[in-house]
N, C-alpha and C positions, 0 to 999 in steps of 0.2 A: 752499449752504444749511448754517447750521452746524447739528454734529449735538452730540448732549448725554449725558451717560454716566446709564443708568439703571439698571446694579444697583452695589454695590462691587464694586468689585473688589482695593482695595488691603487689606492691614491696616496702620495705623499705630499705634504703640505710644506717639507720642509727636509732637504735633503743636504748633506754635506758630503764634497767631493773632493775627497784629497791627493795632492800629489806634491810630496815632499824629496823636489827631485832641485835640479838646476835652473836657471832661469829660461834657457829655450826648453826646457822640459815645460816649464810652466806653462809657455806660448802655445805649443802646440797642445797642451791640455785642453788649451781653449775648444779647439776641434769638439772635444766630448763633451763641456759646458752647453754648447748652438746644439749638440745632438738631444742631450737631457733637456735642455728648453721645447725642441720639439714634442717631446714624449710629452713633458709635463706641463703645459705653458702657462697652468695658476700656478706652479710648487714656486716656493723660496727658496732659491739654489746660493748654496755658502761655498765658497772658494776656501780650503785652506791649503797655504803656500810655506815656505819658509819667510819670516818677517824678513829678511833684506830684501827679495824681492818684492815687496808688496809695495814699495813706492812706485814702484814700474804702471802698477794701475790707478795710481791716485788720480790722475784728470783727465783719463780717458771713460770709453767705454767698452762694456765685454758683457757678456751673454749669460751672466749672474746678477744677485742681487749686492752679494757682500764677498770682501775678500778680508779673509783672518789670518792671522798667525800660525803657525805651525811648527815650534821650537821642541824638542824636545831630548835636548842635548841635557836638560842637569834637574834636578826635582822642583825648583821654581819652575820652569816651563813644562812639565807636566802640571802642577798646578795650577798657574796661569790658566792655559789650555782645558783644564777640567773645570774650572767656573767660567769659563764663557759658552765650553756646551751645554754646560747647566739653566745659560738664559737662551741659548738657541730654540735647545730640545728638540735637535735632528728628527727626524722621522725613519732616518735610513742614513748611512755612511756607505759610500764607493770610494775607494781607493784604485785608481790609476795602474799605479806603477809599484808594487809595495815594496816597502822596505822595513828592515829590523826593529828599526823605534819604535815608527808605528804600527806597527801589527802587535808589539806588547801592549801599545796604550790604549790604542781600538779594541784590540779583543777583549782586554778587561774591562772599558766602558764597558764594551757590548754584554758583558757578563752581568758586570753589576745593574745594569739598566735595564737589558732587555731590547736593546737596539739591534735591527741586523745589522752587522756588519759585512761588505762585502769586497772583493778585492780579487786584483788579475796579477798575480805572479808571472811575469813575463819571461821570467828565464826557467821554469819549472812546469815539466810536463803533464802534472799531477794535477788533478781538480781540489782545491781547497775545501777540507769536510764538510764548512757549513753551505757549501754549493754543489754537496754529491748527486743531488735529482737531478741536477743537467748542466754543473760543470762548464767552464768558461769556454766559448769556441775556439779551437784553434790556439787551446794555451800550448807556450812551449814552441809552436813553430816560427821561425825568425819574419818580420813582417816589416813592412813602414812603422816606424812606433806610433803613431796617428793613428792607423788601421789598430795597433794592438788593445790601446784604450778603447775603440769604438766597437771591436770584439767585447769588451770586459763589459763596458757599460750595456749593451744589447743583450749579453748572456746574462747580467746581475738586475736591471731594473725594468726589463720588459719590453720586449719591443713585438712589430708585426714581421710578417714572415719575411721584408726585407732587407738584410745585411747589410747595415752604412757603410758605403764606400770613403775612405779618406779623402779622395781627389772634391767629391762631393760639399764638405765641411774643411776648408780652406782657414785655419785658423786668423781670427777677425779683432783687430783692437781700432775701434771706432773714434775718432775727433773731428774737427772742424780744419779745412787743411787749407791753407797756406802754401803752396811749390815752389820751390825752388831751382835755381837752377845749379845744384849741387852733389857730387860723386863723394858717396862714403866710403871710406876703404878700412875693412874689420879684420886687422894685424892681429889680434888675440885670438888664443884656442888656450883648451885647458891642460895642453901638456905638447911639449915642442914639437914633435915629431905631425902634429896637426896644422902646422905651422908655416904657410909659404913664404920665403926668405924674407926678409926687412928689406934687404938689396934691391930684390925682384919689384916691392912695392914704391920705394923710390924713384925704381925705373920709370915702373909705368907710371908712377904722379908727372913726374918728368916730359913722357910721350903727352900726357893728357894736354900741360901747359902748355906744349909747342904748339899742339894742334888746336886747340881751344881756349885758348889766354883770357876768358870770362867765365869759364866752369869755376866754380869753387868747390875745391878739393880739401876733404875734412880727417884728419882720424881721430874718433871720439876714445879718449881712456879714460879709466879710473883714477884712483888716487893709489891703490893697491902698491905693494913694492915692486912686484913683479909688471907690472904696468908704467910703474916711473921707472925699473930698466927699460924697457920697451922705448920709452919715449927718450931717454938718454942715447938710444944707438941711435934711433932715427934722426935726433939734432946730429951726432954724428955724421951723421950719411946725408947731410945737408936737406933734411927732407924740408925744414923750413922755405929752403929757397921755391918751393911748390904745390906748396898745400901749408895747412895749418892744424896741430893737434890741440883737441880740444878735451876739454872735461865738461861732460855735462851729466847732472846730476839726473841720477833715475827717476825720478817722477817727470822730468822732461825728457828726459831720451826716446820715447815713442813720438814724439811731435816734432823732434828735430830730424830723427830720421825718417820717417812719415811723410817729411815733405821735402826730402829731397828725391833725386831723379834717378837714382841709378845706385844700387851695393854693387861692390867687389870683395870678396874677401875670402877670409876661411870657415870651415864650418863649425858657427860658433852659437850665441845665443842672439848675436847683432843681425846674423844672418837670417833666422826665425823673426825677429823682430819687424827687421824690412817688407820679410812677407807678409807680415800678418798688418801689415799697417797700410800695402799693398802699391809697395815700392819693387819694381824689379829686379833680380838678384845673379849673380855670377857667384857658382861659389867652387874653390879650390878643394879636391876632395885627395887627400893622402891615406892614411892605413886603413880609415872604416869606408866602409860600402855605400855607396848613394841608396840603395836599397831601404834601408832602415832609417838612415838618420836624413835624409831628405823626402819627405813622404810629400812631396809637391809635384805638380806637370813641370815636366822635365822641357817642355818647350816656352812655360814661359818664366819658367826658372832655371835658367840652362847651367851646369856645371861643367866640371873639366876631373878627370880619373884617369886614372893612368890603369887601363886593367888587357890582359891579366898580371898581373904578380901573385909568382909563387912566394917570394918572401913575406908577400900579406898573406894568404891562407894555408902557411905551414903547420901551425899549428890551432887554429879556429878560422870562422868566417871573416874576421879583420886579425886588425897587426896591432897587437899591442903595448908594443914597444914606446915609453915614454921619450928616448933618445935614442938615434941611429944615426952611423957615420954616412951612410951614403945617399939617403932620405930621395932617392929615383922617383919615388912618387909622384916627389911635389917639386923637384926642381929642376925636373927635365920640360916643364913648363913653363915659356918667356914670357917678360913684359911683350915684345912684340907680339905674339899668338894674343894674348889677352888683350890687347889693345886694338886686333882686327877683329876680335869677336864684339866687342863693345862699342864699336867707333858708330855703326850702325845707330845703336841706342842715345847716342850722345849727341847724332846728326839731328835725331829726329826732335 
């Protein structure tokens, strides 16, 4: 039976918390960031991310002290990355979400230094050897990913005999807000099949104009190639005539969309972002499960799922298929359904 540490016991002065995932993986990291500040509330808590997203926190705020780099695709970025924990001098590493890079680069710090290193393998039933006296709670079993980190962190850095609940730790990126009176619509996901039609979204920018001809209607992209397609069909599909695509660069994109009034979209990292900046969210859910990758109150972040489908858990808990011909998920849902869900929100 594993057993679980329920008072602290340690003090750390200086802890580094990694998760070297996507950018909504980031956001909702945040979640276990405001949890570790509870435990610890003198430690110096270090964010390491992957360096593209780390403009994303440059002029906000978040519930650490530093956000670093976390590259470790080629031997400069291990080295990089190894003189700069050299001026930290962690006290303790947590690792999130782990993955293959780093758990080679961690585990040898932790070798050569003497650092624990600790970490929640979220798709692995097994307790990680340097955690066999009591073992991550509930590793392995499928969860909100919010809840999985706040399992990891409670079972790795000590907590009291309370279980943080994810609904609890609402992940929070803080600034000075500005509102607008503006609807964002988040067209990008990381692979098609997540993807609610381009048509669909035109439609609905379409319904918004007629009925609200002072909303400003935004779709924010990148510069990416797969983003300047994006934005090529949609001048296609005349979406200029009702909204405007924008580029805004990531150190501002929590302030722009932070102050506006309303997301619509898919479930992407813009979607995380909205919530966390604490804009209210509509989000299109196709082949993976609201269960896991939306770990928010489902009432005041309301989605749309088409369930059941057998073709999503034919062969695991989602679908994951990068392309499909008939895509029932996501497009047996109209602009009109979506637009009497939201009209409410737009009124107000």
């Amino acid at each position: 039976m594993l057993q679980f540490r329920y008072t602290i016991i340690m003090t750390y002065r200086t802890i580094l918390v990694v998760k070297n995932r996507a950018m909504g993986d980031s956001i909702m990291g945040l979640s276990t960031l405001q949890y570790i500040r509870k435990l610890y509330p003198e430690a110096k808590i270090i964010y390491a991310i992957p360096s593209w997203i780390t403009p994303l926190y440059k002029n906000v705020e978040i519930e650490c002290d530093e956000v670093i780099n976390c590259d470790l695709k080629v031997a400069k970025d291990w080295a990089a990355l190894l003189g700069r924990l050299r001026k930290i001098k962690p006290d303790v590493i947590f690792e999130m979400q782990l993955s293959g890079r780093t758990f080679k680069f961690f585990n040898i710090y932790s070798k050569l230094f003497g650092i624990p290193y600790y970490f929640h393998d979220h798709h692995s039933k097994k307790s990680p050897n340097s955690l066999k006296d009591r073992g991550i709670l509930d590793q392995g079993v499928i969860k909100a990913v919010i809840q999985r980190d706040l399992d990891g962190a409670y079972s790795c850095l000590g907590a009291d005999d309370q279980v943080p609940n994810y609904l609890s730790y609402v992940p929070k990126i803080s600034f000075e807000k500005a509102p607008k009176n503006r609807l964002v619509l988040g067209v990008v996901a990381t692979r098609a099949t997540k993807m609610w039609p381009l048509e669909y979204y035109v439609e609905l920018a379409k319904i918004c104009r007629r009925n609200y001809p002072n909303l400003s209607i935004k779709i924010p992209l990148s510069k990416s190639l797969g983003d300047i397609e994006i934005k090529e069909r949609l001048e296609e599909l005349n979406f200029n005539d009702y909204g405007e695509i924008v580029h805004v660069p990531l150190s501002q994109l929590p302030r722009f969309v932070g102050n506006s009034k309303l997301y619509v979209g898919n479930d992407t990292g813009l979607k995380h972002l909205a919530i966390s900046t604490g804009v209210k969210s509509y989000t299109l859910f196709g082949p993976e499960p609201p269960n896991e990758w939306h770990p928010y109150d489902k009432i005041t972040h309301p989605y749309f799922y088409k369930d059941p489908l057998e073709c999503r858990t034919r062969d695991a808990h989602y679908c994951g298929l990068s392309n499909c011909s008939s895509m029932i998920c996501l497009n047996e849902f109209m602009p009109t359904q979506i637009f009497d869900e939201i009209k409410k929100d737009l009124d107000d």
